[in-house]
N, C-alpha and C positions, 0 to 999 in steps of 0.2 A: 241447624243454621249456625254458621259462622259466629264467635262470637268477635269485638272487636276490642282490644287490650292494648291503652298505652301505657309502657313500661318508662315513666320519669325517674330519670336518675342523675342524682347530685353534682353535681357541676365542680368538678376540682380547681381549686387556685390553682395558674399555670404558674407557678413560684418554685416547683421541686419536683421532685420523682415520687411516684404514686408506692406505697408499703403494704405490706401485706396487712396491715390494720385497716386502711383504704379497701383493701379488696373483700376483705371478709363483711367491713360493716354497708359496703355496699354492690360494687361492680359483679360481685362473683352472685350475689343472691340474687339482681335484677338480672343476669347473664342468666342461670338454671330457670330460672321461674320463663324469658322470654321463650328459650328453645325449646321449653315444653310446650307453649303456647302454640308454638310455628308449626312444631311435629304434630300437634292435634288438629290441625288448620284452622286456628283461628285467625283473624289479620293482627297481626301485633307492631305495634309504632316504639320501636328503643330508642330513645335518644335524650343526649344531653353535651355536655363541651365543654372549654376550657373556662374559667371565668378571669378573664383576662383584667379586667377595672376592678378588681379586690386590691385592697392597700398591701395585701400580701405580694403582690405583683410590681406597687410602686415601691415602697422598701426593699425586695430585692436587687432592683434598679438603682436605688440609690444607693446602697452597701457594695455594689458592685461597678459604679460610673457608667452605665450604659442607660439604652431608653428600655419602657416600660415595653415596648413593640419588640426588644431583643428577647426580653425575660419570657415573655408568654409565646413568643412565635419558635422558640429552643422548645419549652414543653411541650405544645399544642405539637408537635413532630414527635416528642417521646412518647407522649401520651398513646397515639395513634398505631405508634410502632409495638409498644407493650400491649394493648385491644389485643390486636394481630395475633401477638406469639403467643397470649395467655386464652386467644380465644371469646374475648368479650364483644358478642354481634351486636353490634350499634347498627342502627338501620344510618342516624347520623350524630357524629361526633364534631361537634363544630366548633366556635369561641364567641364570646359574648361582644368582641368586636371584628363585627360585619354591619354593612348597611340596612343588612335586614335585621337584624337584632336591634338597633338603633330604633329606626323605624314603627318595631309593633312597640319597644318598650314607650316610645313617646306617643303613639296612639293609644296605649294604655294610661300616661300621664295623663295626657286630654282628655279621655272620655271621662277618669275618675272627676277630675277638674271641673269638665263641666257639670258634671251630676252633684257637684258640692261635694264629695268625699275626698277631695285636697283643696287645701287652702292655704294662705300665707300668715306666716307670725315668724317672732322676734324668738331668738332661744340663747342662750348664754353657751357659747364652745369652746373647750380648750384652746389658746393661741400660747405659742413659744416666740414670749421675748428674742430670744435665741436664733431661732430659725426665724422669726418675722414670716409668722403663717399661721395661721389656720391649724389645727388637727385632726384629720378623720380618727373617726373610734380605736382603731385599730395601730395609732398612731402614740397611743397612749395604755400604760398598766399603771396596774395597782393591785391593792388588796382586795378581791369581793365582800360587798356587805354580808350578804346573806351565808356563804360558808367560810367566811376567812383565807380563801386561797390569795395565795401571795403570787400574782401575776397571771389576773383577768385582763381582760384588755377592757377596751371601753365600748365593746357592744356585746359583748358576751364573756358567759364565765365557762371556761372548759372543764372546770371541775364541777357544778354544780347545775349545769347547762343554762342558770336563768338568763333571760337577757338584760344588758344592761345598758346604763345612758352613762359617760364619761362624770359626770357629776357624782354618779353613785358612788364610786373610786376612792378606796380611801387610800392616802403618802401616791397620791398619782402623780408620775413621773413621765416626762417622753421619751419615748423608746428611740429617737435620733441620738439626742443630744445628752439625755438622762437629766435634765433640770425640771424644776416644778412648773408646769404652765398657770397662768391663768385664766379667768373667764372671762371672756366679752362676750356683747351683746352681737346677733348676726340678724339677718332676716334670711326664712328659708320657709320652705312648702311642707305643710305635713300632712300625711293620711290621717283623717277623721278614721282612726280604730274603734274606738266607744261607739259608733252608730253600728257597730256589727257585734258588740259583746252578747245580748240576748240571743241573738238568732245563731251565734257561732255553737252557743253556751249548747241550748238544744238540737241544733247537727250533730256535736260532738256525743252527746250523752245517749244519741239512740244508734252509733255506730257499737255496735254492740257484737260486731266480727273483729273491730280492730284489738290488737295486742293490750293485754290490759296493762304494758307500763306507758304505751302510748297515749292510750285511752286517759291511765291516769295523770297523767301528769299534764294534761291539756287543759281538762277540765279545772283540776288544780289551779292551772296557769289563769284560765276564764275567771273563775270563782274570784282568784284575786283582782280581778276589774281589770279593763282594757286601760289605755292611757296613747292616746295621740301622738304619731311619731314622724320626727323629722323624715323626707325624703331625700334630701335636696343638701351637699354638703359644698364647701368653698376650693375645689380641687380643679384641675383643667387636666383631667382625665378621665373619661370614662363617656358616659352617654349626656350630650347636652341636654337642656333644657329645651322645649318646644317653643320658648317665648323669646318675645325682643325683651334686652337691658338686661341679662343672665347671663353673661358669657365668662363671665367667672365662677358658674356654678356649674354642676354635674350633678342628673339622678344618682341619688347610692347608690351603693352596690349591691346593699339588701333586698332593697325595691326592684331594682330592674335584673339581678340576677336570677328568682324565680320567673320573672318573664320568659326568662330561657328557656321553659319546656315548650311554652305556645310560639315563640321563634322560631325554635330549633324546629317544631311540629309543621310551621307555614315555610322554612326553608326543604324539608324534605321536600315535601309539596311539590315547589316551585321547579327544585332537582328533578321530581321524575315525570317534568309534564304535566303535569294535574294538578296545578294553584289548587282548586280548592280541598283537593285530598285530604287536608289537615282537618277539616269540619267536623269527618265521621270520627273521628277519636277525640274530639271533645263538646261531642253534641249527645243529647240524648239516644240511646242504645250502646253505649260506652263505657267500659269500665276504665279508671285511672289511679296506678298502684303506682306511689310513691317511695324510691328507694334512697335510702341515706342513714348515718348515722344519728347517735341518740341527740347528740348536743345539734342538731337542725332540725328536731322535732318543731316546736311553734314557730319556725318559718315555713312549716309545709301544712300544720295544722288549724292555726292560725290568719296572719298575716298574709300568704298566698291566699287562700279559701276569702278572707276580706276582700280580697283585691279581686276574686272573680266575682265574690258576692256582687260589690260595688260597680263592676263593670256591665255585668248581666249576660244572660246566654247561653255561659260555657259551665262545662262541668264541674263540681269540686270533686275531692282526691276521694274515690273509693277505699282506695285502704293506702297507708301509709305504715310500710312494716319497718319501722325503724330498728335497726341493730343494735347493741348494746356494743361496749369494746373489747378490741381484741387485745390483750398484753402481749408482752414477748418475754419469756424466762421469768414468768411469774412479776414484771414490773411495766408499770403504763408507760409504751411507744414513746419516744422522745425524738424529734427532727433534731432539733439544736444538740442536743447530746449524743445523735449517731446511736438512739439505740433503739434500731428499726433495720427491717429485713426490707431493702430496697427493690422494688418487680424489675425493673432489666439487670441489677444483679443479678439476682436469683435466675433470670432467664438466661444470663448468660452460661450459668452451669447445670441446669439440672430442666430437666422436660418439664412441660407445662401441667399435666396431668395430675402429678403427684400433689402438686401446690392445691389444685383444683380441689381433692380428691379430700385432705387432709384439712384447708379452711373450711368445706362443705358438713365435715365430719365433727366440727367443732363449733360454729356458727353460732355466736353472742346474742342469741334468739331472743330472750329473756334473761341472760345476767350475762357479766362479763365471762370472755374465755382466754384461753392462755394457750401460746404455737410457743413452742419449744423445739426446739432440734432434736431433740433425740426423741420428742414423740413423735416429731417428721419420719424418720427414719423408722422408727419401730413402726408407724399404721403402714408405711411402704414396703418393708420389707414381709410384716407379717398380714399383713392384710389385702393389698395389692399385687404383690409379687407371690407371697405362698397359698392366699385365697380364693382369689378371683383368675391372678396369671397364671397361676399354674392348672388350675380348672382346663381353661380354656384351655392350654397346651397339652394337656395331657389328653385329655379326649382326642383333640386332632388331631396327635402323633398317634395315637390308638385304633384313628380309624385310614391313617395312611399305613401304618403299618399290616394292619390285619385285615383290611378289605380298600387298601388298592387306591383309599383317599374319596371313596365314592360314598355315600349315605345309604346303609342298607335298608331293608325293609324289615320293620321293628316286629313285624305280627298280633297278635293278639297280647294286649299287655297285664302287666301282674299285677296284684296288688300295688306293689310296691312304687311302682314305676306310676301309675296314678294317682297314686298320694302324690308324687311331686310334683307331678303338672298338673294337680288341683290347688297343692300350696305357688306354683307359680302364677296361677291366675287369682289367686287369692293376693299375693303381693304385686302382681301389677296392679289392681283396681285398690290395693291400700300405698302406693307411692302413687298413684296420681290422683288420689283423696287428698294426700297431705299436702302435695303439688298447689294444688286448688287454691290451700289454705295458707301458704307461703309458708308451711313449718318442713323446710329442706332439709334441715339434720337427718327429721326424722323416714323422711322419704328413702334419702341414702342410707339411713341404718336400714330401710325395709329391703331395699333392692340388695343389702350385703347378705340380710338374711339369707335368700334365696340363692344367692353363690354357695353361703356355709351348707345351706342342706341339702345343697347337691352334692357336692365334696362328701357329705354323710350318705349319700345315697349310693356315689361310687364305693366309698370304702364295705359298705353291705353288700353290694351286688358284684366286685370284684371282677368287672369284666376281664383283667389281663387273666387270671384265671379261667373263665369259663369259655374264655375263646377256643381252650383246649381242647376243653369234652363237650361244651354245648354252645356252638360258635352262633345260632338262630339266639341264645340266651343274649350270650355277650352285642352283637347287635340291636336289641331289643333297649341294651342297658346304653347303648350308647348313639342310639337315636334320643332318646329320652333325656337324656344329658345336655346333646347336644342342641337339643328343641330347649330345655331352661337356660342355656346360654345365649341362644336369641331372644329369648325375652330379656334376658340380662343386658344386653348389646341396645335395647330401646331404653328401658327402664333407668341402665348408668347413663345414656347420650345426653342428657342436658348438664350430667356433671364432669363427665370427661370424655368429650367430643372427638377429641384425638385419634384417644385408643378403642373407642366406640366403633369408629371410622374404618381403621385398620383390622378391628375383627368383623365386620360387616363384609370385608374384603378377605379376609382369609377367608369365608363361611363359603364364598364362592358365586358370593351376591353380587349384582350389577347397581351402579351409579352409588347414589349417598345413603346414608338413613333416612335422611332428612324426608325421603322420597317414598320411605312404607310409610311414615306417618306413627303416630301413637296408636301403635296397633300391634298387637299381637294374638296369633292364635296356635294351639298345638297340632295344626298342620300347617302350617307354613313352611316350613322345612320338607320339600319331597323326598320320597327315594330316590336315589340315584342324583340329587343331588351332589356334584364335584365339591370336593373341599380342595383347599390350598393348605400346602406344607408350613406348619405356624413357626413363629417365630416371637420371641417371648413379646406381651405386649408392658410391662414395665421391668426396668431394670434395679436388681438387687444393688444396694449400696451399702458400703462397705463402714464399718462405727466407726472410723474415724472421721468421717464426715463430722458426726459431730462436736469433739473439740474444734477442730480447722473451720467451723461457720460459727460456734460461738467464742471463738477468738476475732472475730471479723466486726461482732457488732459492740460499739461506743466506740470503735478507734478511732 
């Protein structure tokens, strides 16, 4: 039976161009994990969208003199465009401003409301003399208490991931104007957090599949007590308040941004006809695997899972496999310092695959990783192009050349020739073990295996040779080859769809992958099956690549 899997995925600020740090620690991992899902037929819900009400969105508005509707409605276009080229299947990719977005996040305000899990009080918040306003969190830095980082903002620290309240801040300064604010008094709405620290405390501690830095560092978070947290800030942007005499106030961003998955979930919906479509993926018989990086851990482990607690009904997060970070040339991703591999740059010059192929290969699973340009190029050219591409090409120039392009008939097979399509059944049921388990590095290191030991397989049974004197051999050896290339051709599709695609078509197969399904067996491939005349499926690139792309990045 079917199973039924929504793939949440983190909502980027529409404020800038998504980086390959973006992709590794989230789009590209819920991207492999959905399409294996699809090809095994299970029903799978991807989605997520711009978060268009992130202060990250007003401040590039105001550094720029335009509205906040230019700033997100520019990304929300690139965002969509780069999906596209890099291949990331969102079923829907939307923006946190829509009327339906609006809508469930204020029906979620209400419901908590009336159930006593929000309520009103007074809280002291940054205001700039200067500017004569108000400050949202993010509107202000400083030092973090708890590590020392010099330039936490004031709801969270990006070096230590805790979260924070703008008070905690020490030499805190506004990030407009750079003057010291002070504190007034405001009235605002806050979630009652403390009435869910027990009950979170033991969810968390009996998830006992999730990643143990997730796992720990939750608990950790519980252990040190919930504390009650403002909803409701003094901005006139973003989603209003459901009540009369607030019209100066807006839900945060924090609050009604997680709402975005159940949104985005009841806008599919609505798009494919079927309002209530949304139910079965967050109702009982549902799995819901949450994707994002580390520093958004307790908004997906926490405070969301509160907020479903306190609403009732709907599912909390079955695994949330948070990524760790991805550096670039051994130093942590910088926006402001330009020192980050940009995605519609990078698509602007080089195919999607390799990117795919190369952050899949490295994947901050459990500690940080590090993309380097020239280990770009060296997994590409030695591992893609002389591993896997030439595999494939060489076989089907072998059997166009020496039998006419047609699939012989292999006969009674040898030892040898068995060993491999036992170890290929052996690594297909252990890359979609690890599948399962969202540990993708290791999935792709299994499916590479099975490339390399075919390669080992050719080089022993040396069909260009035996086609001379024992041409029934050489067929044998290249039916069998060419049978662990279609497994190969399943087994890479959820990492590199492209070129998955394109040998699914050389092989001489009709329609998509997508359409055998998670399936393979060592007859699938008939005799007399037609091959098509191959043609490389990545391209060799040349080391200078690498100084000319890291001369590109901090300019």
């Amino acid at each position: 039976m079917p199973e039924r899997i929504l793939a949440a995925v983190a909502w980027p600020y529409a404020n800038g161009s998504i980086h390959i740090g973006h992709v590794a620690g989230t789009y590209l991992p819920a991207d492999i994990f959905a399409r294996y899902h699809r090809l095994k037929g299970n029903e799978v819900l991807m989605v997520s969208g711009s978060d268009a009400h992130g202060t990250p969105v007003t401040l590039t508005a105001e550094q720029q003199g335009v509205s906040p509707e230019d700033i997100y409605s520019k990304y929300q276009a690139e965002f969509l465009e780069s999906w596209q080229r890099l291949g990331i299947s969102f079923d829907l990719f939307t923006t946190t401003h829509t009327d339906n977005h609006t809508e469930v996040s204020q029906g979620i305000f209400t419901r908590l409301l009336e159930r006593g899990f929000i309520y009103k009080n007074t809280m002291v918040q940054p205001y700039c003399a200067v500017e004569n306003r108000f400050l949202a969190d993010r509107y202000v830095e400083g030092t973090c208490p708890f590590c020392g980082y010099n330039g936490a903002r004031g709801d969270q620290c990006d070096n230590c991931g805790r979260t924070l309240d703008p008070k905690d801040l020490i030499n805190m300064s506004c990030r407009i104007c750079g003057s010291a604010p002070v504190f007034r008094e405001t009235e605002h709405f806050f979630l009652r957090l403390s009435a869910f620290e027990d009950h979170l405390l033991d969810w968390v501690r009996a998830q006992e599949h999730w990643r143990p830095n997730v796992r720990n560092f939750t608990i950790g978070y519980l252990e040190g007590g919930l504390h009650d947290r403002a909803i409701t800030r003094d901005i006139d942007w973003g989603v209003p308040l459901p009540l009369d005499g607030y019209d100066g106030k807006r839900i945060y961003v924090w609050f009604e941004a997680v709402v975005g998955y159940l949104s985005a979930s009841i806008e599919w919906a609505k798009d494919s006809d079927n309002p209530d479509a949304w139910k079965s993926f967050w109702e009982d018989g549902s799995r819901a695997y949450y994707f994002m990086g580390k520093d958004n851990i307790p908004f997906h482990t926490v405070i969301w899972p509160a907020m479903l607690l306190g609403y009732g009904g709907l599912n909390l997060p079955y695994d949330v496999p948070a990524n760790e970070y991805l550096n670039l040339e051994g130093f942590k991703l910088s926006t402001s310092r330009n020192w980050a591999v940009w995605l519609p740059d990078y698509l602007d010059r080089y195919d999607p695959d390799p990117l795919r192929y190369v952050i899949a290969a490295n994947l901050p699973e459990t500690s940080d990783s590090d993309f380097s340009w020239r280990e770009y190029v060296r997994r590409n050219n030695d591992e893609l192009v002389a591993t896997y591409g030439n595999l494939v090409h060489r076989v089907l120039s072998m059997l166009n050349r020496n039998f006419e392009g047609v699939l012989p008939e292999p006969g009674e097979l040898d030892e040898v020739s068995r060993a491999l399509l036992a170890e290929a059944h052996r690594r297909f049921d252990e890359v979609q073990s690890y599948i399962e388990v969202v540990r993708l590095r290791q999935a792709l290191q299994s499916s590479m295996a099975l490339a390399q030991a075919t390669n080992r397989y050719l080089d022993q049974k040396e069909p260009w040779r035996a086609v001379r004197r024992d041409k029934d051999d050489a067929a044998q050896t290249l039916w069998t080859a060419l049978t662990a290339i279609n497994c190969l051709k399943t087994t890479m599709y959820p990492f590199l769809p492209f070129s998955s695609q394109k040998l699914h078509e050389m092989l001489g197969l009709e329609g998509n992958v997508e359409n055998g399904g998670w399936a393979w067996n060592d007859t699938d491939l008939k005799p007399g099956l037609k091959i098509q005349r191959p043609t490389p499926l990545f391209q060799k690139l040349d080391e200078k690549v690498i100084a000319a792309e890291e001369q590109r990045i901090g300019d």
